[in-house]
C-alpha positions as CSV (number, residue, x, y, z in Angstrom):
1,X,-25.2,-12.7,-23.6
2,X,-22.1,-14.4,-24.7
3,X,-22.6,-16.8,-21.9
4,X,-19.6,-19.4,-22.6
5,X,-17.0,-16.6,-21.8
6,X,-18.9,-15.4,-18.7
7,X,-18.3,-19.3,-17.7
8,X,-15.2,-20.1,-18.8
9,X,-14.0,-16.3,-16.8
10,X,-15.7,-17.5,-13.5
11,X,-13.6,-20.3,-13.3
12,X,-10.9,-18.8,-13.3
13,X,-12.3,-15.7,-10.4
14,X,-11.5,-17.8,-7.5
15,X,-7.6,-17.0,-9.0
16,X,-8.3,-13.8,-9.5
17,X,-8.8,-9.9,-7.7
18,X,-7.9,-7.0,-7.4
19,X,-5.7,-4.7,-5.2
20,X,-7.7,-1.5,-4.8
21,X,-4.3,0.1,-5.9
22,X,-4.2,3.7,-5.0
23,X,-5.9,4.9,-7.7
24,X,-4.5,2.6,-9.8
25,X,-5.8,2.0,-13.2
26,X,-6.2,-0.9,-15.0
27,X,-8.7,-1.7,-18.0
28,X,-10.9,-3.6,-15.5
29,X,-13.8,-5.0,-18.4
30,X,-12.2,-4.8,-21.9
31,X,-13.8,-2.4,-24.3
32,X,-17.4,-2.0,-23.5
33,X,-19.3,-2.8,-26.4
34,X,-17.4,-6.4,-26.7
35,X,-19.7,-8.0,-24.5
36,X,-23.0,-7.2,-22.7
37,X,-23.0,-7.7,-18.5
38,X,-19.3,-7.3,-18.2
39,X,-20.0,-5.0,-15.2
40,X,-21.4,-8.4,-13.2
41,X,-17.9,-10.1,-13.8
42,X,-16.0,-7.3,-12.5
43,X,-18.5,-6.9,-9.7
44,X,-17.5,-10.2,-8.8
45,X,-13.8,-10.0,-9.0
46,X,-14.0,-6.9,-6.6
47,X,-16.1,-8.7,-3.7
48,X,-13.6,-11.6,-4.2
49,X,-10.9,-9.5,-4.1
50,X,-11.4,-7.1,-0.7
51,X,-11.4,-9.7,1.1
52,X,-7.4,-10.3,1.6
53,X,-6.4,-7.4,2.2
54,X,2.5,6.4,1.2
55,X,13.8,23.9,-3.2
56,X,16.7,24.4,-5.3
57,X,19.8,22.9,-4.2
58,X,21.9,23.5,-1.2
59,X,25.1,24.4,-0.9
60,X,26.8,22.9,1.8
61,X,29.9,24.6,3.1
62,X,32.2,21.1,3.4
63,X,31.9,20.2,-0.3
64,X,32.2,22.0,-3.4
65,X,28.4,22.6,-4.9
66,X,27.2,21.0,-8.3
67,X,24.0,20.4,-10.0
68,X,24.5,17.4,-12.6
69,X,26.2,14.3,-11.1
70,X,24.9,12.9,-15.0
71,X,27.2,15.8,-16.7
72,X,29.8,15.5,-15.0
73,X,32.2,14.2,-17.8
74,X,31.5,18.0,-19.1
75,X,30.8,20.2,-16.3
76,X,30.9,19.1,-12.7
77,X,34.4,19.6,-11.3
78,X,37.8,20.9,-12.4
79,X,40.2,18.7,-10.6
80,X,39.5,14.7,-9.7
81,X,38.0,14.3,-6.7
82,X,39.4,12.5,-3.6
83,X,37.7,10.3,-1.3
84,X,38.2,13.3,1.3
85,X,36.4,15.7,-0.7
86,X,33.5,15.1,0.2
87,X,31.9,14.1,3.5
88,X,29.0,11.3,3.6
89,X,25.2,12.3,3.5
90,X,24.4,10.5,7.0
91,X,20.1,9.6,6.4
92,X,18.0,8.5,9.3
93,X,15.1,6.6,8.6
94,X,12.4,5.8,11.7
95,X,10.3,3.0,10.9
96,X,11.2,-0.4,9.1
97,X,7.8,-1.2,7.6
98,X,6.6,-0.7,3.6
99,X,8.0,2.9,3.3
100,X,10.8,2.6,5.7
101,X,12.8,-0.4,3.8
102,X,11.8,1.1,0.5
103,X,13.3,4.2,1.3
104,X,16.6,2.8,2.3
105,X,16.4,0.5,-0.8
106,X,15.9,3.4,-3.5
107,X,18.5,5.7,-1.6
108,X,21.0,3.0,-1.9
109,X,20.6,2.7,-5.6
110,X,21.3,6.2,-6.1
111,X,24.7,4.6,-3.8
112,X,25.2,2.4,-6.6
113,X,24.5,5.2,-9.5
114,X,27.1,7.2,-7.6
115,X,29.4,3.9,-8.1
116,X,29.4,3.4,-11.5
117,X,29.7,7.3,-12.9
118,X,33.2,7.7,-14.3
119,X,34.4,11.0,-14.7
120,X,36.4,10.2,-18.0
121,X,36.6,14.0,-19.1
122,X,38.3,15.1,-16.6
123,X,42.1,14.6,-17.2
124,X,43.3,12.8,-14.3
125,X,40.5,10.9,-13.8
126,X,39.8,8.3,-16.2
127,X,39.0,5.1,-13.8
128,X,37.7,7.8,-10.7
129,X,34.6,7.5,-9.5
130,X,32.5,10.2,-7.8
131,X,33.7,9.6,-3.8
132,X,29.9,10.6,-2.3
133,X,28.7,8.1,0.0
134,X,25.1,7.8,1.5
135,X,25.5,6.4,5.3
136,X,21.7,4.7,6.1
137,X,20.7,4.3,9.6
138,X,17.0,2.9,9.8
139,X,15.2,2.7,13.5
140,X,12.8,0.2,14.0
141,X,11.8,0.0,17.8
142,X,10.2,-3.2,17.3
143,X,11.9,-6.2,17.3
144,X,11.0,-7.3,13.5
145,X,11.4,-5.7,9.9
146,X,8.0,-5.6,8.0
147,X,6.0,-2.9,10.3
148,X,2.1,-3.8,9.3
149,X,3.0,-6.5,7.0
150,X,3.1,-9.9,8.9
151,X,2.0,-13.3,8.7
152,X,0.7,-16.2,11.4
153,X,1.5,-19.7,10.7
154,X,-2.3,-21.5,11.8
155,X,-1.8,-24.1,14.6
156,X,1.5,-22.5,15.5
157,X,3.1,-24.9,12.9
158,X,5.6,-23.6,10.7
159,X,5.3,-26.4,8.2
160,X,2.2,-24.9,7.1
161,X,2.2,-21.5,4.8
162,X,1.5,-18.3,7.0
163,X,-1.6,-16.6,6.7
164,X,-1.4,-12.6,5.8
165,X,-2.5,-10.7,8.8
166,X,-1.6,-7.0,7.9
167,X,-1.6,-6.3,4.0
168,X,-2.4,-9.2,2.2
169,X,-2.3,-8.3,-1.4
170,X,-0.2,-6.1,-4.3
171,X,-2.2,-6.1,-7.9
172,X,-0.7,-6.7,-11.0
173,X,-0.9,-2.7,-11.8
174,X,1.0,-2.3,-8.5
175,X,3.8,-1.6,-11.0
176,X,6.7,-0.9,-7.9
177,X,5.3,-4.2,-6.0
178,X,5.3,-6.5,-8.7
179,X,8.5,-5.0,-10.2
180,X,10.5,-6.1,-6.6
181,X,9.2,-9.2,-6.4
182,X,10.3,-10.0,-10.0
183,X,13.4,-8.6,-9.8
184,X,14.1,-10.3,-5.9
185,X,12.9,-13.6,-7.4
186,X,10.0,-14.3,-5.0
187,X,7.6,-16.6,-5.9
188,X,3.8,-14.7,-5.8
189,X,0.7,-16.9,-5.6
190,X,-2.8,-15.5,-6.3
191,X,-4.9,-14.4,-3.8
192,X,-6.0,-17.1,-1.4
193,X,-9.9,-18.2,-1.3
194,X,-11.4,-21.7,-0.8
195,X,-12.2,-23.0,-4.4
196,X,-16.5,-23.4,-5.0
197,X,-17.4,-20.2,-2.2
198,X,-20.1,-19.4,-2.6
199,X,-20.6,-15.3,-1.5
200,X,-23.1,-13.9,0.7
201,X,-24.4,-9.8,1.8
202,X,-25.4,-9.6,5.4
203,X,-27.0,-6.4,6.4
204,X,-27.2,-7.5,10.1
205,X,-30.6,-8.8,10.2
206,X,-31.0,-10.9,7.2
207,X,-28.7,-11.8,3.9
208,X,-29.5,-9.5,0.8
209,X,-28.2,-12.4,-0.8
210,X,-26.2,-15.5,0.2
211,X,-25.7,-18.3,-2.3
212,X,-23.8,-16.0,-5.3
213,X,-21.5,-18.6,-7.2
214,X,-21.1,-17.6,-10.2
215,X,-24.0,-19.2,-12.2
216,X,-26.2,-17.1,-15.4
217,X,-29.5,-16.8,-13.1
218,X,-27.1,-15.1,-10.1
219,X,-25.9,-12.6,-12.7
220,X,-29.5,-12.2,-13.9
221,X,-30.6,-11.4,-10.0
222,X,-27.7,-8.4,-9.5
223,X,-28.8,-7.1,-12.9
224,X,-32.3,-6.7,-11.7
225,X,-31.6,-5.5,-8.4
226,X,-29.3,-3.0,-9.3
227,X,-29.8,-2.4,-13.0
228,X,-27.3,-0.6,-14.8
229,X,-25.2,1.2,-11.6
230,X,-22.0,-1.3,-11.6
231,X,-22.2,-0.6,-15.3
232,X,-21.6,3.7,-14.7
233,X,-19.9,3.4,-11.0
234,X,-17.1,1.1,-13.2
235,X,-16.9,3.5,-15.7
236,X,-15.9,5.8,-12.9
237,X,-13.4,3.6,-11.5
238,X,-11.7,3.2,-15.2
239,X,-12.3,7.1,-15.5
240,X,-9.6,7.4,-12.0
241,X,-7.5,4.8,-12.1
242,X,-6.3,5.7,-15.5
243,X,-5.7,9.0,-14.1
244,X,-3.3,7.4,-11.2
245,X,-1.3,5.5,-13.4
246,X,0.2,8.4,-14.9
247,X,3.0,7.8,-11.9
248,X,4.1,5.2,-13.5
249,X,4.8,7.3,-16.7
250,X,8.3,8.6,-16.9
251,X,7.1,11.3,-19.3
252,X,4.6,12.4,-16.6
253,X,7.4,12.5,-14.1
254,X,10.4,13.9,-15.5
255,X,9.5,16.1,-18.4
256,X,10.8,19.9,-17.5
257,X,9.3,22.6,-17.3
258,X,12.5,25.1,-17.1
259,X,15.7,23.6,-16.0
260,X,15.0,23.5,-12.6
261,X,11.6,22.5,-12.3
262,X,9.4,19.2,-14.1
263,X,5.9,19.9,-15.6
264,X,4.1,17.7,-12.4
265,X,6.3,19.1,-9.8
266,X,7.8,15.3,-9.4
267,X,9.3,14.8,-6.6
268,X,6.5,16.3,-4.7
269,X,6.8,18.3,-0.7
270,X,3.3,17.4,-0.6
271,X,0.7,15.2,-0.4
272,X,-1.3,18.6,-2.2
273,X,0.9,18.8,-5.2
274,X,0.9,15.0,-5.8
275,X,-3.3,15.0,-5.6
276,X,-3.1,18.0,-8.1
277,X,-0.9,16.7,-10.4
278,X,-3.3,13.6,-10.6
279,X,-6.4,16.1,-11.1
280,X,-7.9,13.8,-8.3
281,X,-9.1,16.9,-5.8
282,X,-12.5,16.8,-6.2
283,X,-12.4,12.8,-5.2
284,X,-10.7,13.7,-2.2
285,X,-12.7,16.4,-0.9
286,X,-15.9,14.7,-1.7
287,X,-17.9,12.2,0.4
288,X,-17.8,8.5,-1.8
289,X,-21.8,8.4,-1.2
290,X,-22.3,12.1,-2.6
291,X,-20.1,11.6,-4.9
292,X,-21.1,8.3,-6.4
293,X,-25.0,9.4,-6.3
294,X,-24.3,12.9,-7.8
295,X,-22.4,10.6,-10.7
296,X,-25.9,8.4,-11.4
297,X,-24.9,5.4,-9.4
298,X,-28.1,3.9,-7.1
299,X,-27.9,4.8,-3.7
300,X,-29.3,1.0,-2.9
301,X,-26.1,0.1,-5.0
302,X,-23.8,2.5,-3.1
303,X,-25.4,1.5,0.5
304,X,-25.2,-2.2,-0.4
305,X,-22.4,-3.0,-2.0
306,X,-20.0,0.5,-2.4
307,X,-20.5,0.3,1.5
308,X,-19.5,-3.5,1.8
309,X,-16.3,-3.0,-0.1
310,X,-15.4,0.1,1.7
311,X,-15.9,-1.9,5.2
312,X,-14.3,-4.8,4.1
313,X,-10.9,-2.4,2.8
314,X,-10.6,0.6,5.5
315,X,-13.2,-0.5,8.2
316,X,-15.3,2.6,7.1
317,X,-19.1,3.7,6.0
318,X,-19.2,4.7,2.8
319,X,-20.7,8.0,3.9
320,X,-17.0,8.1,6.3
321,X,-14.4,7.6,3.6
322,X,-13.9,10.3,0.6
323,X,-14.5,9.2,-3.2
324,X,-11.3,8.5,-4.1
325,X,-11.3,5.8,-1.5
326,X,-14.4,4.5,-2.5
327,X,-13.2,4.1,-6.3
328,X,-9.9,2.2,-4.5
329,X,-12.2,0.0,-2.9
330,X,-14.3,-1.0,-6.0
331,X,-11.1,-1.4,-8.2
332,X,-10.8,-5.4,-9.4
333,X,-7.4,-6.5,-11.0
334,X,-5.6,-9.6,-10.3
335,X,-4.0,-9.7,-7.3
336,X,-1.4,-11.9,-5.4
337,X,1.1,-12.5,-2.4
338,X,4.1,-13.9,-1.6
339,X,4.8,-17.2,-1.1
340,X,5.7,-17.7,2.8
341,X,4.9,-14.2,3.3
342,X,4.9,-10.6,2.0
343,X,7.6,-9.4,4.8
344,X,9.8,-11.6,3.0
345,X,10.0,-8.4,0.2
346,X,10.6,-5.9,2.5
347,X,13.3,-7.9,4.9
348,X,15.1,-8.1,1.7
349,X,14.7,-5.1,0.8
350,X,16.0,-3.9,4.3
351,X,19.3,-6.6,3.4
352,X,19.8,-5.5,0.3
353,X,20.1,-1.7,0.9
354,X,22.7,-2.1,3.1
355,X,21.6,-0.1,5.3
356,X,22.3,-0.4,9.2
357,X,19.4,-1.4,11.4
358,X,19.1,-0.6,14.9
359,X,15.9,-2.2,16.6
360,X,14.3,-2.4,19.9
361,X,15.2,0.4,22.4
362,X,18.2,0.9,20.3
363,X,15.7,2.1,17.3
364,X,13.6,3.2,19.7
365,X,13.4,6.6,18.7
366,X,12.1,9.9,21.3
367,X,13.2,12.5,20.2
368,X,14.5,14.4,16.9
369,X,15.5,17.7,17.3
370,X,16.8,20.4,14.7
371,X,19.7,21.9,15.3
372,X,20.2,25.6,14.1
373,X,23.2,26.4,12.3
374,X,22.2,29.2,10.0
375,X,24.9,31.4,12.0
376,X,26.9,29.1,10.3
377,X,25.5,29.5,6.9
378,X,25.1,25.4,7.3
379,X,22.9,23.3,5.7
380,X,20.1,22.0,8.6
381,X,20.9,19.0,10.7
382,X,18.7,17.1,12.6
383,X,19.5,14.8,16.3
384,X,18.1,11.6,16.2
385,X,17.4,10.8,20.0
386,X,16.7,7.0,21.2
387,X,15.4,5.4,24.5
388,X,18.2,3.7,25.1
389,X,20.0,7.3,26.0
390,X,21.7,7.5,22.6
391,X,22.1,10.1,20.3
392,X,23.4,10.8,16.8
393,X,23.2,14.2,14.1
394,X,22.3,13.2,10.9
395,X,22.3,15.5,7.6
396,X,18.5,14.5,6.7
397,X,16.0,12.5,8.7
398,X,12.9,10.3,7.4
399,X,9.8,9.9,9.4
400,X,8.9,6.4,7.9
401,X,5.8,5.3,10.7
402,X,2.8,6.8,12.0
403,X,3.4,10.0,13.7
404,X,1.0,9.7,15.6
405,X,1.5,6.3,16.8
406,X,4.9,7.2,17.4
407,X,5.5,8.8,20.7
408,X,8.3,10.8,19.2
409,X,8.9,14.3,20.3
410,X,9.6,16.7,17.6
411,X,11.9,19.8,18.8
412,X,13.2,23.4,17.8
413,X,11.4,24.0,15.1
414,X,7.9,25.7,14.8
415,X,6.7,22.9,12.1
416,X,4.4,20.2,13.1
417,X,2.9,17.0,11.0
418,X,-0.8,16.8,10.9
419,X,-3.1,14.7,13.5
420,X,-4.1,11.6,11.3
421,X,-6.7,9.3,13.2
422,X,-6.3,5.8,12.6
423,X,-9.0,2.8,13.0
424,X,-8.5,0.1,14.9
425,X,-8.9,-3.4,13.8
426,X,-9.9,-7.2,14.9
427,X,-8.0,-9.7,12.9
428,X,-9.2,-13.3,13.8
429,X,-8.0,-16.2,12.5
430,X,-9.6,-19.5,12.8
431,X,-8.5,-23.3,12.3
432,X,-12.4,-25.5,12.7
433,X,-13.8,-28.6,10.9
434,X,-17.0,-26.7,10.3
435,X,-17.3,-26.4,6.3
436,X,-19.6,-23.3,6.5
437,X,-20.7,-20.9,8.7
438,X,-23.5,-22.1,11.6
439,X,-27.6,-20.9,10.2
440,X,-28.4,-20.2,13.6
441,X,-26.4,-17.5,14.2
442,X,-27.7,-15.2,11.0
443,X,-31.6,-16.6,12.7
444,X,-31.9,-19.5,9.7
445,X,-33.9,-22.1,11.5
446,X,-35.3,-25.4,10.2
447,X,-33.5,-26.6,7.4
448,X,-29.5,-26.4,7.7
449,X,-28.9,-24.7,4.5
450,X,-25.0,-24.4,3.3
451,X,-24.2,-20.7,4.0
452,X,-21.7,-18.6,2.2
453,X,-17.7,-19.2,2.8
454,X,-17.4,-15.9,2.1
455,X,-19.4,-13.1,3.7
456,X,-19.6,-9.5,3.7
457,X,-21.4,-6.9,5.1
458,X,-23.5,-3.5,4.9
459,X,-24.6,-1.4,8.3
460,X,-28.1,-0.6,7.2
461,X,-29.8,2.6,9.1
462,X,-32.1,1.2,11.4
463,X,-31.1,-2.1,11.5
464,X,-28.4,-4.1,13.7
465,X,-24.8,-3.2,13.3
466,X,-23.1,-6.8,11.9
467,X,-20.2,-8.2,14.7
468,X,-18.0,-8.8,11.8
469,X,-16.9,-6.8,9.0
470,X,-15.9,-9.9,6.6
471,X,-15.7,-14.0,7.4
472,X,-14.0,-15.9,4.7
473,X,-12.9,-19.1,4.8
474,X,-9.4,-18.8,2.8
475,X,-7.7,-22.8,3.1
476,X,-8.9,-26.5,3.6
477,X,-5.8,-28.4,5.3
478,X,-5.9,-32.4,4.8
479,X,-5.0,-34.4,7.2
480,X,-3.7,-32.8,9.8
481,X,-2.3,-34.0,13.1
482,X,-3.6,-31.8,16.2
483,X,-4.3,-32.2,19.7
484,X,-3.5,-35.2,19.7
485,X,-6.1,-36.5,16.5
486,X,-5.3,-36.7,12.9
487,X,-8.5,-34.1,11.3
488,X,-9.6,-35.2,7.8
489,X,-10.5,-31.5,7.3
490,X,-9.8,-27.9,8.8
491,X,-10.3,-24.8,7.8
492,X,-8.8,-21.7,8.2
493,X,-10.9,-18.3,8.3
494,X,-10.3,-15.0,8.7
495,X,-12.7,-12.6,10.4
496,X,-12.2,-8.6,10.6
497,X,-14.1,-7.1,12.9
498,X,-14.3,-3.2,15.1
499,X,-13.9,-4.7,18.4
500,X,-12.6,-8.1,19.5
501,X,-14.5,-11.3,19.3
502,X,-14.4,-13.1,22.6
503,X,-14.6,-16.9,22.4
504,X,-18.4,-17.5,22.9
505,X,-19.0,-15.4,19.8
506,X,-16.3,-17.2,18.2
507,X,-17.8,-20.6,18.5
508,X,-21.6,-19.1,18.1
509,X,-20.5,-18.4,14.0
510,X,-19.3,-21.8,13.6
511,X,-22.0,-23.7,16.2
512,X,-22.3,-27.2,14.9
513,X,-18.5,-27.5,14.0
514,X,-15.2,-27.3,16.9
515,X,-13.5,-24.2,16.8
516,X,-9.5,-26.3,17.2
517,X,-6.8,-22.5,17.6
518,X,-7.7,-18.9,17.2
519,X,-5.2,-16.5,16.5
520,X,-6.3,-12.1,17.4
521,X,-4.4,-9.7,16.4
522,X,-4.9,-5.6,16.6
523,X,-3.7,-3.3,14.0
524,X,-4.1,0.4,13.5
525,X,-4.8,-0.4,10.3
526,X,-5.7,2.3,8.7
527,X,-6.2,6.6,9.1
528,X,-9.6,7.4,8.9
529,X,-10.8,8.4,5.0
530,X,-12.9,11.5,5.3
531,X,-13.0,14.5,3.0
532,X,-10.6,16.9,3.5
533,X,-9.5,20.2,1.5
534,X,-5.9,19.9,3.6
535,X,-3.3,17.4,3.0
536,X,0.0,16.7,4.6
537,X,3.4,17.1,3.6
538,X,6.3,15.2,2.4
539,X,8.9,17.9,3.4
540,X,8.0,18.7,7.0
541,X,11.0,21.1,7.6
542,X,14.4,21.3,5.8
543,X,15.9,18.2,5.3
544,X,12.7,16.6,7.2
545,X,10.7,14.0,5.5
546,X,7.1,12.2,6.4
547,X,6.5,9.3,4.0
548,X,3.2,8.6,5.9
549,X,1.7,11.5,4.9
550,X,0.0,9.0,1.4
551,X,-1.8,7.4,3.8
552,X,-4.3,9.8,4.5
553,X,-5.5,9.6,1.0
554,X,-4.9,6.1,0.1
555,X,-3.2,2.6,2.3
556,X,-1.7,0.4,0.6
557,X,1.4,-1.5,0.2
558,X,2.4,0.2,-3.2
559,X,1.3,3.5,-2.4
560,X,4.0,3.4,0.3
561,X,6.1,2.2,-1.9
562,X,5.2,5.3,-4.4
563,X,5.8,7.7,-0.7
564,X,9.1,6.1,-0.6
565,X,10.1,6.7,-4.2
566,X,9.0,10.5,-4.0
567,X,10.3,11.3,-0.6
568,X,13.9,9.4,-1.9
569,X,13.6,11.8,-4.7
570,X,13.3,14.9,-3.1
571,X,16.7,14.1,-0.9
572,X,18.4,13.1,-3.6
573,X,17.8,16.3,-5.6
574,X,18.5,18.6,-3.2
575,X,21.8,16.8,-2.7
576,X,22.8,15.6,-6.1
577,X,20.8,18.1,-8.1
578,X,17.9,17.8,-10.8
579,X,19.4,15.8,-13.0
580,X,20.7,12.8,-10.7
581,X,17.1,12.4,-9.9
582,X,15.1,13.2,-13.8
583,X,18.4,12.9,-16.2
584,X,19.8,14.8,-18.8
585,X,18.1,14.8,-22.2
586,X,16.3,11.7,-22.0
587,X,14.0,10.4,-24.7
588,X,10.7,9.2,-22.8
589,X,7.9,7.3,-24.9
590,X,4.8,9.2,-23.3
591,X,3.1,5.3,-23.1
592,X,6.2,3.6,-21.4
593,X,6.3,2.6,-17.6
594,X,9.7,2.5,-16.0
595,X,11.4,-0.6,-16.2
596,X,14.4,0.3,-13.8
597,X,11.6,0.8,-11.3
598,X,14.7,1.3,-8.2
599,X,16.8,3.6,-10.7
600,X,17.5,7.1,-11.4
601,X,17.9,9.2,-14.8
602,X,17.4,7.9,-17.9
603,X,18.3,4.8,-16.9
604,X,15.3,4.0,-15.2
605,X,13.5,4.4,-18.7
């Protein structure tokens, strides 16, 4: 059973997990045939893992029209161009969280593209440079960059490392998150768990099991529970992610179809064309329980486990959430954070884009309203409204938050964005001296055994509906001075739950121990998951775009980050044409990824 590497590989799983990337695909197990009960490793790494947890060019009257920025030494324009030639693009973008700063961070590396094309064969115009200028204003009615991405320092103390409250994790196949926080030179630390937990099932009345560590007879006890399901419900997984990472492909994204138009339709208008490209429609229309049984997997398996994973990620039932969200949810990979905090990325991000930032009732954004110049034979505009009785026109607007959760009226225009309802969610963190959990509240009496540090759970029919969705405890702090006494040992825990935990309930987990500083926090986390056949768009109206609209199939840091790309994309090619945005004549190895994950054109092979 090649025992010695399933040991030397579970010491190392506490350091390991796995960002249920969008569909994003990974070779979770090796080859299959190298070793017998690689299933039982990966199911491991994913329970380990959930725990931490987006027309053809127009031709504006005020500027002369072209289609190749990239050809221009050949083609473009007949006389040099002067810095009054052209006006600036003026982009709004509402919402400073994943997709917000990203989007102001790609757009202003096409800024910098802009920058460095010379147009050498045009006489005149050896050492000119191409005069167009993208003017950034991002709205953020908050008070803070980061939107859902935010961390708590435990104890209030800033000396001690913040704990991820929002998104918590990026894999190592999150290609556009690791990429950024390589190339910003932040420091990313695996995914935080107390070293030894021990992990636990709770279905509400009793644990299905609750002393998993790791050992040969735990992997013998899944085995004979579940048989051979992780086995075909992983192959599944592979099966889709390896379908998702085609986006990171520049061959899948930029090769042509004719000269105006790619073979994926990259950059998509909708959330539609980006799921068909994929071939990931029937996983989306599809309930993750159907789906999953129709495909051989267990339903004991699905309603154990499946279901534990997809209430741990998305606060849903796996007979809620669609299959692709299920696969996303059982996805293991290694997976990590930032050190001091993930906003750090997207603060910088935000800085380094250079855009300008408006926040509080200054970003505070009401209203945004299209104004009609096709009399004119003008391109569309858009008014960007705020509270503070402000106003401005912009050229194109980006809708970078939840609509929904917006309060932002949208007028003259007969389009509307699609109602996306999102789940609420309990985080609670929790600084006590109790080293486990207390028996007494999961009805253990007698004995004191040591329960799980990390605990998951299932909502069985006919049986009581858990309090919590997970408990894990994530850090031991030494010696720490509080309330006026120096503590030996504290630890800090992390609960997600539907509806708050009052303080009774707090201190009924951890009975024996003292519960020292709690820490709630509520988050629309996340839209609800279900099957649908209809999907949002990208371009709302003309010159309109909705990053959020990803989010409705998958949440996650990266896939906002893959929203942001797209929806930078589609502005840029209707502005700069086709080949700004895919290149000119560029040699793609079909089984690269894109190193110049921020750039445009072949460069960004």
């Amino acid at each position: 059973m090649c025992w010695f590497r399933w040991h030397d590989l579970y010491n190392n799983l506490m350091h390991c997990g796995a960002y249920l990337v969008p569909p994003q695909p990974h070779n979770l197990h090796g080859a299959s045939n190298k070793m017998h009960g690689s299933w039982i490793l990966w199911l491991a790494s994913v329970f380990w893992s959930i725990l931490s947890h987006a027309s053809p060019l127009q031709q504006y009257p005020f500027r002369q029209r072209y289609t190749d920025v990239t050809a221009s030494r050949e083609l473009l324009l007949s006389e040099c161009p002067n810095s009054g030639a052209r006006p600036v693009l003026r982009v709004a973008i509402i919402g400073a969280g994943v997709s917000g700063t990203s989007s102001a961070y790609f757009l202003s590396t096409a800024q910098e593209k802009l920058n460095r094309l010379r147009l050498r064969e045009i006489p005149g115009c050896a050492n000119s440079t191409l005069p167009e200028h993208i003017s950034i204003t991002v709205y953020e009615r908050t008070g803070r960059v980061g939107g859902r991405v935010y961390g708590v320092h435990p104890l209030n103390d800033s000396s001690i490392m913040p704990v991820e409250i929002g998104a918590s994790i990026y894999a190592d196949i999150n290609k556009n998150m690791a990429r950024a926080v390589k190339a910003l030179r932040f420091k990313s630390i695996s995914r935080e768990i107390l070293p030894g937990s021990r992990l636990g099932l709770w279905d509400g009345k009793e644990f299905i099991f609750n002393d998993f560590k790791g050992s040969k007879w735990d992997y013998w006890k899944l085995y004979w529970r579940y048989g051979s399901s992780p086995r075909t419900l992983l192959d599944l997984v592979d099966r889709t992610v390896s379908q998702f990472l085609q986006i990171y492909s520049p061959k899948f994204l930029h090769d042509r179809r004719t000269s105006q138009k790619t073979k994926t339709g990259y950059p998509w208008s909708s959330l539609d064309g980006f799921i068909d490209s994929l071939n990931l429609r029937e996983l989306a229309q599809l309930q993750a329980h159907t789906y999953f049984v129709q495909n051989k997997v267990s339903p004991v398996f699905v309603e154990e486990m499946v279901n534990a994973a997809t209430r741990a990620n998305y606060a849903q039932s796996v007979e809620q959430v669609h299959a692709l969200a299920g696969m996303v949810s059982m996805k293991a990979a290694n997976a990590f954070s930032i050190r001091g905090g993930n906003e750090q990325l997207f603060q910088r991000l935000m800085n380094d884009s250079g855009a300008s930032l408006r926040l509080n009732t200054r970003g505070d954004v009401t209203g945004i309203m299209r104004m009609s110049l096709a009399e004119q034979d003008r391109h569309t505009e858009w008014w960007v409204g705020t509270r503070d009785g402000h106003g401005e026109a912009y050229d194109m607007v980006i809708i970078a938050t939840p609509w929904d959760q917006s309060s932002i009226t949208l007028l003259n225009t007969e389009k509307r964005i699609p109602h996306m309802h999102f789940k609420t969610i309990h985080v609670t963190l929790v600084v006590t001296d109790a080293s486990h959990v207390d028996p007494k509240y999961f009805g253990i009496n007698g004995l004191k055994p040591k329960l799980p540090q990390v605990i998951f759970t299932t909502n069985q029919h006919g049986k009581t509906n858990p309090e919590f969705l997970s408990l894990s405890y994530i850090r031991r702090l030494s010696y720490v001075f509080y309330a006026g006494k120096k503590w030996p040992k504290l630890y800090i825990v992390k609960i997600f739950s539907e509806q708050a935990l009052v303080d009774q309930r707090i201190q009924a987990i951890f009975g024996h121990g003292s519960v020292l500083w709690t820490s709630q926090h509520v988050w629309n986390a996340y839209p609800e998951l279900t099957p649908t056949t209809h999907w949002g768009p990208f371009e709302v109206d003309d010159n309109l775009f909705y990053t959020n609209s990803m989010e409705r199939l998958v949440s996650t840091m990266e896939t906002s980050m893959v929203a942001a790309k797209n929806v930078a994309a589609l502005l840029l090619q209707k502005w700069l044409g086709l080949q700004f945005v895919h290149g000119r004549d560029c040699r793609w190895d079909r089984g690269s990824t894109i190193h110049g994950w921020d750039s445009w054109g072949c460069k960004g092979s």
